[in-house]
N, C-alpha and C positions, 0 to 999 in steps of 0.2 A: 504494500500500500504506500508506495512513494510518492503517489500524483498528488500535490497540493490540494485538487477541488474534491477527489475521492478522498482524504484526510478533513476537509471540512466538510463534508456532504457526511462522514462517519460522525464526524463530534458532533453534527448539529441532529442527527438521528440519537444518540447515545444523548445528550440533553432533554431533547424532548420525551425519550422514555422514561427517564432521571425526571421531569417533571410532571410526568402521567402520574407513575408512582408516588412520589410525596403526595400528589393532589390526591391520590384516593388514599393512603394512608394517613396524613398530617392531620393532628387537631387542629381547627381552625379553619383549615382549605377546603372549605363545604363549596364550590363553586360544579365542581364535578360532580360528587356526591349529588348536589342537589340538582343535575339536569339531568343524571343517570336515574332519579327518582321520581321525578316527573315525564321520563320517556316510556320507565316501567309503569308507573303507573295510568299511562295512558293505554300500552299496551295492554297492559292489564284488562280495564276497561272494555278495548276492542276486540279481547278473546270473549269476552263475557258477550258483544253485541254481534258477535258471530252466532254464539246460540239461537238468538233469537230474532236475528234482522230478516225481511221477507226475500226468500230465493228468488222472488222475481224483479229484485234491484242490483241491478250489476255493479252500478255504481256505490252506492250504500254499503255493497258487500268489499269491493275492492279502497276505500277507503276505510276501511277496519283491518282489512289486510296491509293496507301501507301503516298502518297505525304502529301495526305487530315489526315489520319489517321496521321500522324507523329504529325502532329500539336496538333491534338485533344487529345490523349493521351497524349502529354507534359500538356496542360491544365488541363489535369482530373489527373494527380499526383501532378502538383501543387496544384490543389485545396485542391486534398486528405492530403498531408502536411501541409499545412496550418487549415484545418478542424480537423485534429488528430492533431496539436500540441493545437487549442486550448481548444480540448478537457479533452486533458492528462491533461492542466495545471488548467481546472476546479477540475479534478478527484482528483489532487494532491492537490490542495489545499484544497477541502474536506476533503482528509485523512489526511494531517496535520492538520488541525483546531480538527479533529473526535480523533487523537491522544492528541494534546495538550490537550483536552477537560478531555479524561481521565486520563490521566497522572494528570492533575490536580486535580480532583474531583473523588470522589471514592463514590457508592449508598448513602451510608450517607451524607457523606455532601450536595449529590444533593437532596436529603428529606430534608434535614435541608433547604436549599436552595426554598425548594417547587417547585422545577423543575422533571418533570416527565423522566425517563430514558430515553423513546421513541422519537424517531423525529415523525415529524408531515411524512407524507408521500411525496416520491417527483414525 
């Protein structure tokens, strides 16, 4: 991960997961919490008006359906922010440890060293 903008396109993924998580953990940071609460509970709501809304409204019907979907979608980008940021910030710090590594040690010394070039596989 040498490229400058893929080094910031990673940090600014790794923040924004880094600030998903506070928001739904931290006391205080009810900003999330409270639209995560009123998407459920709207969806909520629109599984209940599925039971009973008339099969002969298509529109009625698919407006309870987007209800349901609004919600689950916010969930499945959070999740995916949070999962990509802490991916990026494992990937990153492999290629920093994998840079320092070299930068530091060049084949000889890691022979001198008796450490073998290759990583073990992952």
């Amino acid at each position: 991960m040498t490229d400058p903008t893929e080094r910031l396109s990673a940090r600014r993924m790794m923040e924004l997961s880094a600030e998903a998580v506070a928001l739904l953990t931290s006391p205080g940071d009810d900003l999330l919490i409270e639209l995560l609460t009123r998407a459920r509970l709207r969806a909520q709501d629109a599984l209940i008006g599925l039971q009973t809304v008339d099969p002969e409204q298509p529109a009625a019907i698919r407006t309870l359906q987007n209800e349901v979907r609004i919600y689950l979608d916010l969930l499945e980008h959070l999740k995916a922010v949070i999962v990509e940021g802490f991916e990026k910030e494992r990937e990153f710090h492999e290629s920093t440890r994998d840079e320092a590594r070299e930068f530091a040690l060049d084949e000889e010394e890691l022979a001198l060293l008796g450490i073998s070039e290759q990583r073990a596989p992952e």
